[in-house]
C-alpha positions in Angstrom: -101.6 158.9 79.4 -99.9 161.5 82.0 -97.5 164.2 80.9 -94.0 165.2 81.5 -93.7 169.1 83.9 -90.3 170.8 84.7 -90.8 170.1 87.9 -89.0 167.9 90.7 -89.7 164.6 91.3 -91.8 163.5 94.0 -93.0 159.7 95.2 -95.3 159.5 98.2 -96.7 156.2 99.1 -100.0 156.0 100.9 -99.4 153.8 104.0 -101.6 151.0 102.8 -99.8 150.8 99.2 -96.7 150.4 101.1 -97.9 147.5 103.3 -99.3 146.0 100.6 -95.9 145.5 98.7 -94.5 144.6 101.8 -96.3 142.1 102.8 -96.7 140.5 99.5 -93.2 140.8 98.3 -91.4 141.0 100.9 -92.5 137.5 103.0 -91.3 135.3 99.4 -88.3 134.2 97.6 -86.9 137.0 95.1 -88.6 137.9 91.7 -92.3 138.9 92.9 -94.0 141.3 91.9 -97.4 143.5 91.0 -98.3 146.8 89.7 -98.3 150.4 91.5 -102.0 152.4 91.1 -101.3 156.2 91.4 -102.6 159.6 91.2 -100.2 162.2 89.0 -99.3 165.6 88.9 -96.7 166.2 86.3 -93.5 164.2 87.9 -95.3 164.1 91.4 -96.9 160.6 91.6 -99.1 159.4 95.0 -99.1 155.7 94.6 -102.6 154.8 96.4 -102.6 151.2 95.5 -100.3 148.0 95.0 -102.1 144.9 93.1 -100.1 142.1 93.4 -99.4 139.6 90.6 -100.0 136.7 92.6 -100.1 134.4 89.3 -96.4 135.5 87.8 -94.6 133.3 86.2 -91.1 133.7 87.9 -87.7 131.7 88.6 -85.2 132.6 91.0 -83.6 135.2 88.4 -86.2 136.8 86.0 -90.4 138.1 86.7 -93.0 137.7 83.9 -96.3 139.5 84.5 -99.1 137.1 84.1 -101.2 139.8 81.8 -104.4 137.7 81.5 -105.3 137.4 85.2 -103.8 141.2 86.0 -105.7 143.0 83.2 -108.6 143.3 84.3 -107.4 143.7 88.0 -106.0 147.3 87.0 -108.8 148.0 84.4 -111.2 147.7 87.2 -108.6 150.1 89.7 -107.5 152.7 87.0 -111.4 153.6 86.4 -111.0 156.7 88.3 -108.8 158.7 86.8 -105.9 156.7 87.9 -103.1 155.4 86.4 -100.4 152.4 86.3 -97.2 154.4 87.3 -94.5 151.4 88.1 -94.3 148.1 88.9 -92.4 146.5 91.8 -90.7 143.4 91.8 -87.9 141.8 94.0 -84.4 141.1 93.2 -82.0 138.4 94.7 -80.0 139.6 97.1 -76.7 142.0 96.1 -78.6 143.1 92.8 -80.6 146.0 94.0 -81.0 147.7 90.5 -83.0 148.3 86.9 -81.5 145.1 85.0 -81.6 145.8 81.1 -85.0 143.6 81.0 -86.7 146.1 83.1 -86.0 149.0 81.1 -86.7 147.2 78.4 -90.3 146.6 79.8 -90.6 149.9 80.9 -89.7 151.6 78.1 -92.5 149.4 76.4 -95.0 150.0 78.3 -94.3 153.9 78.5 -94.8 153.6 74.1 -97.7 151.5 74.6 -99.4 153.8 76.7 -97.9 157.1 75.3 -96.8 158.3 78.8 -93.2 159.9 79.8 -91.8 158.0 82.2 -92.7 154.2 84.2 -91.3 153.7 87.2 -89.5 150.5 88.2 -89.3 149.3 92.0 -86.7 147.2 93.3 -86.8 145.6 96.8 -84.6 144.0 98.4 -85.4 141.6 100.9 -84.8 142.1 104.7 -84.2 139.2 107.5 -87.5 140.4 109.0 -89.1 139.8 106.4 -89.2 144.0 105.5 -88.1 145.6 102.4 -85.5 147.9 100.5 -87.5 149.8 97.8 -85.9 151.8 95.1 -87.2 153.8 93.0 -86.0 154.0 89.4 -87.8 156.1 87.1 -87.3 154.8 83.3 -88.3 157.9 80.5 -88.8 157.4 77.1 -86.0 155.6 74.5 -85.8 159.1 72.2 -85.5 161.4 75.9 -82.0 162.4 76.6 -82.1 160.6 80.1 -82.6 157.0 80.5 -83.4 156.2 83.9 -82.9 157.6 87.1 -83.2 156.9 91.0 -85.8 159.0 92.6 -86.7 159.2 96.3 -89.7 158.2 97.9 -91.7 158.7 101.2 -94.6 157.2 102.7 -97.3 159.3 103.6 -99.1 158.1 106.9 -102.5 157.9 105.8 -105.4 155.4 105.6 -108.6 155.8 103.9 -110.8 154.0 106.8 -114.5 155.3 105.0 -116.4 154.6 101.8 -115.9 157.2 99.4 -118.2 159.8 99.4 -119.5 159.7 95.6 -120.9 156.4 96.6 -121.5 156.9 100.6 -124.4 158.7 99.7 -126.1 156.5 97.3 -125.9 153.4 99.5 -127.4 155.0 102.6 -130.0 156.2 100.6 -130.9 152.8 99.5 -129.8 151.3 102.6 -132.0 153.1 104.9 -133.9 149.8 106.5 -130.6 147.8 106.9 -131.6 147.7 110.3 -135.4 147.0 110.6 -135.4 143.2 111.6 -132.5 143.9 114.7 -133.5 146.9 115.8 -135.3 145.3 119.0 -132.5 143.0 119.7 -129.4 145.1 119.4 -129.2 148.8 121.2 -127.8 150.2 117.7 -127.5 153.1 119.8 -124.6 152.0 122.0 -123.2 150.0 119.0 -122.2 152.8 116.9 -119.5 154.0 119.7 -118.1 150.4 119.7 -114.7 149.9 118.6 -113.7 146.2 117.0 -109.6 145.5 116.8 -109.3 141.8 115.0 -106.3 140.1 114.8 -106.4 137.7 112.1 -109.2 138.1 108.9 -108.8 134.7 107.2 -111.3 132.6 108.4 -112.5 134.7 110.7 -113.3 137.6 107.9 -117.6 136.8 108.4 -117.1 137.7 112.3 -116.1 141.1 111.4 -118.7 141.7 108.3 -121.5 139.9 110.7 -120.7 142.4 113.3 -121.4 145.0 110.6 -124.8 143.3 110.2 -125.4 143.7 113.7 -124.5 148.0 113.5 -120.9 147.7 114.8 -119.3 150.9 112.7 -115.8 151.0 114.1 -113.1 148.4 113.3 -109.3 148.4 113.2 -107.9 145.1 111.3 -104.9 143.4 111.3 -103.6 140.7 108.7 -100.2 140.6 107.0 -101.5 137.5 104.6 -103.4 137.6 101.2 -106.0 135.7 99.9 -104.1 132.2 98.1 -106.3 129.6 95.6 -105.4 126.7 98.8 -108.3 129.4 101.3 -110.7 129.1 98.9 -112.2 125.6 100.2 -112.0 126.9 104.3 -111.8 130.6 104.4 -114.0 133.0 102.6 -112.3 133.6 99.6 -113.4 134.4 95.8 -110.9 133.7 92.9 -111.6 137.3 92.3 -110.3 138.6 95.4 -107.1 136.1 94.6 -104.1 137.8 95.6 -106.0 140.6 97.4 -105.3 141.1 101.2 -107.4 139.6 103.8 -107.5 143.1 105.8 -108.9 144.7 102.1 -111.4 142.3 101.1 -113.1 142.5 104.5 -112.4 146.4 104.6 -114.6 146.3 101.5 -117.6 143.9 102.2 -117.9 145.3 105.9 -118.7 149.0 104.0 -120.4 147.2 101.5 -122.7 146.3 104.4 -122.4 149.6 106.8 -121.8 152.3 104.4 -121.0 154.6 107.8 -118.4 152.4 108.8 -115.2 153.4 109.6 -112.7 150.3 108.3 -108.5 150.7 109.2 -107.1 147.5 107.1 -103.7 147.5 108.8 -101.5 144.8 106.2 -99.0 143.6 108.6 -97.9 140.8 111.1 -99.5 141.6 114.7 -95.4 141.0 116.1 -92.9 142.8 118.3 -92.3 144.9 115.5 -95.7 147.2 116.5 -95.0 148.7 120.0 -97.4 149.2 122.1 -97.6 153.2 121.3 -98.2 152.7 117.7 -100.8 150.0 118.5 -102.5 152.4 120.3 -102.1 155.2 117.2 -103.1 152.6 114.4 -106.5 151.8 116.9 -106.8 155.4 117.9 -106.3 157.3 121.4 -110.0 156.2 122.5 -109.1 153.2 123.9 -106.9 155.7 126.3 -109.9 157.2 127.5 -112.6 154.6 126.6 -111.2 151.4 127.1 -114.7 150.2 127.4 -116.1 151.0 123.7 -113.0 148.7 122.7 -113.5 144.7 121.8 -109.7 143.2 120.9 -110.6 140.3 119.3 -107.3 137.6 118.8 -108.1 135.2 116.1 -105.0 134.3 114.1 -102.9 131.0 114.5 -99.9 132.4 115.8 -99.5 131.6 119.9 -97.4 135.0 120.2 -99.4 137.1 118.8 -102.9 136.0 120.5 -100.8 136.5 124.1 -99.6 139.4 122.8 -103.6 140.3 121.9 -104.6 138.9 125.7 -101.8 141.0 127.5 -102.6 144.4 125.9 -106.4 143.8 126.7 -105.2 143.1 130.3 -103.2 146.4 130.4 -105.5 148.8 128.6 -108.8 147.7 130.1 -110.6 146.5 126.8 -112.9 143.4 126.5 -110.9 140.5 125.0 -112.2 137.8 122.8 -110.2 134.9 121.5 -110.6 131.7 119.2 -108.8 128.8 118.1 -109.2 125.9 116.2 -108.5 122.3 116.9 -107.0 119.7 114.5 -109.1 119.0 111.5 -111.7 121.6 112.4 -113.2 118.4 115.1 -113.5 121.3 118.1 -112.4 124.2 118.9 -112.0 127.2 121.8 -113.0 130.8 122.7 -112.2 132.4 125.8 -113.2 136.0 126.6 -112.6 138.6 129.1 -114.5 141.7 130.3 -112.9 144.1 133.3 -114.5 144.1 136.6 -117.0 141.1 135.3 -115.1 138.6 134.6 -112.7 137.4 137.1 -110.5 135.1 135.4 -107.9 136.6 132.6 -106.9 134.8 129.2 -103.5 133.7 130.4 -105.5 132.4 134.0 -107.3 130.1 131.6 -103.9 129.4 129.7 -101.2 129.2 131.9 -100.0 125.5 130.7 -100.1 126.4 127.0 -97.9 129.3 128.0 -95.7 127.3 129.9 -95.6 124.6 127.0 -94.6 127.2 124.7 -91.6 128.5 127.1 -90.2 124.5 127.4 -90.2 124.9 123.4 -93.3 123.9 121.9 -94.7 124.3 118.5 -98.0 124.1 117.2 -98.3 121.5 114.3 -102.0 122.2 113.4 -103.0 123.5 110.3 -106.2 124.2 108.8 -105.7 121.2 107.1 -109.2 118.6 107.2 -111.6 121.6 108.2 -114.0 122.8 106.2 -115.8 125.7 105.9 -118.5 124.8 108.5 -116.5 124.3 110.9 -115.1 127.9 110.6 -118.5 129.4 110.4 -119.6 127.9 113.5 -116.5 129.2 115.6 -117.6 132.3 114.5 -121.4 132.1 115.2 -120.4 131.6 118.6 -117.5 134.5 118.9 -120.7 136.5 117.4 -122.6 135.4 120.4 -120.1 136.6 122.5 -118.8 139.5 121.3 -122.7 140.9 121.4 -122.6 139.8 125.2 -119.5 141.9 125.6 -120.3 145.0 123.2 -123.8 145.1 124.4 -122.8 144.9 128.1 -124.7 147.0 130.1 -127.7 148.5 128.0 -131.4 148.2 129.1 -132.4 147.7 125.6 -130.6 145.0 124.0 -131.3 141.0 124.8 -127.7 140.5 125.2 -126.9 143.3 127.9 -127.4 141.4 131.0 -125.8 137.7 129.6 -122.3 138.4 130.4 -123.4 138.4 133.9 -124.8 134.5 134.1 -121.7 133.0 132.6 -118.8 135.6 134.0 -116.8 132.6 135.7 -117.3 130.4 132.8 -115.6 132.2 130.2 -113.6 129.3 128.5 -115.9 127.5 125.8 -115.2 124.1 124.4 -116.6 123.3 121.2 -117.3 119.8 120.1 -118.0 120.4 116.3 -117.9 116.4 115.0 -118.6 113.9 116.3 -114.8 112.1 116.2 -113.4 111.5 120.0 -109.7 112.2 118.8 -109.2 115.7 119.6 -110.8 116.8 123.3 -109.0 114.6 125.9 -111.3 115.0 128.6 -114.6 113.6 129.2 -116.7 116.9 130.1 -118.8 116.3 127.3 -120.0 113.3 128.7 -120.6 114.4 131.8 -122.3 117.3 130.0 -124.7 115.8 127.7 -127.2 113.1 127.2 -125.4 110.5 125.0 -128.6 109.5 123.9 -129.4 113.0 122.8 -126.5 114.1 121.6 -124.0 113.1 119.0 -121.9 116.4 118.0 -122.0 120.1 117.7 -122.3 121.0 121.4 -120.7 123.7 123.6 -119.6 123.3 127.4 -118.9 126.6 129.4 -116.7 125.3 131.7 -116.2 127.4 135.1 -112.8 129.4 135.8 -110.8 130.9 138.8 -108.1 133.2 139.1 -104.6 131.7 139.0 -103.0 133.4 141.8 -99.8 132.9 140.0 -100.5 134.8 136.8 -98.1 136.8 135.6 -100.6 138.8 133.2 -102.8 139.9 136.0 -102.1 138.7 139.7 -105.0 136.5 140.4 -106.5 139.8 141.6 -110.2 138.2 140.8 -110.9 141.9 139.5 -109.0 142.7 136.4 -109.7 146.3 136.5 -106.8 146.4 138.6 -104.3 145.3 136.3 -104.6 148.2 134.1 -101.5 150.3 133.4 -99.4 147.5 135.3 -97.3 146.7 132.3 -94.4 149.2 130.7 -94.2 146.8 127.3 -96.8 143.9 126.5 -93.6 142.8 124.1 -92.0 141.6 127.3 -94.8 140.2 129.0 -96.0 137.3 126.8 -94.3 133.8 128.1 
C-alpha cells in the first residue's frame, strides 16, 4: 500500500524501464502490455522496472493480463520495498487514451491493494518502431477526481553494478573464483578490459564466459526478449520468459563477477544511436583507451555488424565478429586488432557488402541449429577474444597468439559434417579425409583490399582512426 501527499505529481522513468517498454511494446501489433515496478514518495513515483506480460491474452482491441504467469514475476520484483504503480499497454492507433475498461481495472486494483491512485500507460505506436507514452493517473472511485494525465520524464541512469546489500556477501564467498585460471589469464590486465556486444541471444555464454575468465567491464546491446521458440537454441529458461536478453545476461555475468560493472542497453544497435551517444552509453574511455576496448558484433542483422566493424575501424578498438550459417552446418568469425592485423572486417567482406548494395537479403534463420552448434561459435570467439584482450602481457598464455595468425584472421567453421553450406573445397585441402569428418576450423590468410572504403588498404589500421565524421554513412 502507498499513500496519497498534497504534493505535485511527479513520473521519472529510469532509462532501462523505459527501454524496456519500448522495446517490448513498441516492436508489436497494439494491445501489449506489462506492469510498471516503482519506488514512491507520496505522488512522486520512480518507475525502476517494466515486466512484460509476454503471455497476455489480447485481440487487436482489448489486453487481459495473464495473472498466473505474472504473479509471481512481481512478487519476486516488489520484495524490496517496491511497489506495482501502473501498467502499460498499447492502443491502436488514433485512440491514445484510458478507455472505460482501464479505469475500471485500475480502480480495482487500487481497492484490492488499498492504495490511492494506479497509473495507466498508453502508447502509441511510432513508424520506427518508438513509442507515445501517456500517463494517466486513475484515483480511487469515492475521490473527487477520476483520472488525470500526468507528465513524465526519463531519468538517464543505469544501474551497471550488483547491489551493495548483496555485493558484499558474494565476494566474501567468492573469494577463490579465480584459483584454477589464475596462471593462464593476466587477471591483472583483464579488469581494465572493456567488452561492447552486439547481440545477447545466442551469444549470451560468450559474455558470462568472459566473466569466468575476469573480464569486469561490459556494455550490452539487444533490443529482443527472451520468446518460448529460443529456448531449444539460445540460452533461455521459461523463467527468464519475456525478460530481455541484455537483463538476463546483465544478471548471470554479476552472478559470476560480483565486481562487474554490466550496462544492459535494451535497444536495436541502428542509425537511430549516433556515434556520440555510442560512445556516452560505452563510456569516454574508448576516447582515450581505445585499446582496453573489445567491440564484439554478434547479431544477425548485416547493418548493424558493418555498422559494429566501421566504428572499430574509426575508434581504434579490437573487433570481433560471428555469424552463423544455414542450419547451424558452419559458421564464421573474423577479428581485427590495430597495428597487428593488417586486414579490416569489410577487407575480408567486401562482396557481402557489395551483395547487400545490389539488394540482397539474408534468408537464414536459426532455424535447424541447435544448441551445440551455438556453443561452439562461441568457444571459439572465446578463443579469440582472450588473444585480443590478453594481447601483449608477459603473463598470460594467450598474449603472444595474436601474433602467429595476424594475416589469418577470417575463420571458417565446419560444425557437421553435411557438404551443403561451405562452397569451397579448403577443408579438403586442409584436412586428412581419413581423419577427419566434421567440426574443424581453417584460418584462412588475408590481405588488404586496396579498395576498401572502411580503411584504405593501408595494411596498418591504426591509420584509419578518426577518418570517419559518421559510421551511419559509411556502411555499404
Amino acid at each position: 500500500m502507498f499513500t496519497l501527499r498534497k504534493m505535485k505529481a511527479v513520473i521519472r522513468l529510469k532509462r532501462e524501464a523505459y527501454e524496456k517498454i519500448v522495446a517490448t511494446l513498441g516492436s508489436q501489433k497494439p494491445e501489449q502490455g506489462g506492469y510498471l515496478i516503482s519506488e514512491v514518495n507520496g505522488q512522486n513515483v520512480k518507475v525502476i522496472d517494466f515486466i512484460y506480460d509476454f503471455s497476455a491474452n489480447t485481440s487487436a482491441a482489448a489486453y487481459s493480463p495473464d495473472t498466473a504467469v505474472m504473479s509471481p514475476k512481481i512478487g519476486k520484483a516488489i520484495a524490496s520495498d517496491k511497489y506495482i504503480t501502473g501498467g502499460a499497454h498499447t492502443h491502436p492507433d488514433g485512440y491514445p487514451v484510458c478507455s472505460g475498461a482501464d479505469i475500471e481495472y485500475a480502480q480495482d486494483i487500487i481497492d484490492a491493494y488499498d492504495s490511492a491512485f494506479f497509473d495507466v500507460v498508453i502508447g502509441q505506436r511510432r513508424t520506427n518502431n518508438s513509442l507515445d507514452l501517456r500517463f494517466y493517473r486513475v484515483y480511487p472511485r469515492n475521490s473527487h477526481k477520476k483520472v488525470e494525465l500526468i507528465p513524465f520524464e526519463v531519468i538517464e541512469d543505469y544501474d551497471t553494478e550488483l547491489p551493495s546489500s548483496l555485493k558484499a556477501t558474494h565476494e566474501r564467498i567468492t573469494y577463490r573464483k579465480y584459483d584454477r585460471i589464475n596462471q593462464a589469464i593476466d587477471l591483472e590486465m583483464m579488469k581494465n578490459k572493456h567488452i561492447v556486444v552486439l547481440g545477447c541471444g545466442g551469444s549470451q555464454m560468450f559474455s558470462i564466459d568472459m566473466a569466468r575468465c575476469g573480464a569486469s567491464n561490459f556494455t550490452l546491446f539487444d533490443h529482443d526478449w527472451y520468446k518460448d521458440e529460443n529456448i531449444s537454441n539460445q540460452f533461455a529458461e521459461i523463467s527468464n520468459l519475456g525478460r530481455g536478453k541484455v537483463e538476463v545476461a546483465k544478471e548471470k555475468i554479476l552472478d559470476i563477477n560480483p565486481s562487474a560493472k554490466v550496462k544492459a542497453v535494451q535497444r536495436r544497435f541502428d542509425n537511430n544511436i549516433s556515434d556520440e551517444e555510442f560512445i556516452s552509453l560505452v563510456g569516454k574511455g574508448i576516447i582515450k583507451h581505445p585499446e582496453n576496448y573489445l567491440i564484439a558484433a554478434f547479431t544477425d542483422d548485416f547493418y548493424a555488424q558493418a555498422r559494429a566493424a566501421a566504428l572499430s575501424v574509426n575508434l581504434g578498438t579490437a573487433f570481433l565478429a560471428a555469424q552463423m550459417y544455414m542450419n547451424g552446418d558452419a559458421a564464421e568469425v573474423c577479428f581485427a586488432y590495430p597495428g597487428v592485423t593488417p586486414s579490416c572486417p569489410r577487407c575480408m567482406m567486401e562482396s557481402r557488402y557489395q551483395a547487400y548494395k545490389r539488394g540482397f537479403k539474408n534468408n537464414v534463420t536459426s532455424s535447424c541449429s541447435t544448441i551445440f552448434s551455438t556453443q561452439r561459435v562461441n568457444a571459439l570467439c572465446g578463443l579469440v577474444a582472450l588473444m585480443l584482450l590478453q594481447y601483449g602481457s608477459k603473463t598470460s598464455r594467450y598474449g603472444r597468439l595474436l601474433d602467429r595468425v595476424a594475416d589469418r584472421n577470417f575463420i571458417q567453421i565446419k560444425i557437421a559434417p553435411f557438404n551443403n553450406v561451405i562452397k569451397n573445397d579448403i577443408f579438403d585441402e586442409a584436412f586428412d579425409k581419413e581423419y577427419s569428418f566434421c567440426d574443424g576450423a581453417v584460418w584462412i590468410p588475408q590481405e588488404p583490399n586496396e579498395s576498401c572504403p572502411l580503411c584504405g588498404g593501408e595494411g596498418n589500421l591504426l591509420k584509419s582512426k578518426d577518418k570517419i565524421k559518421d559510421t551511419r554513412r559509411a556502411l555499404i
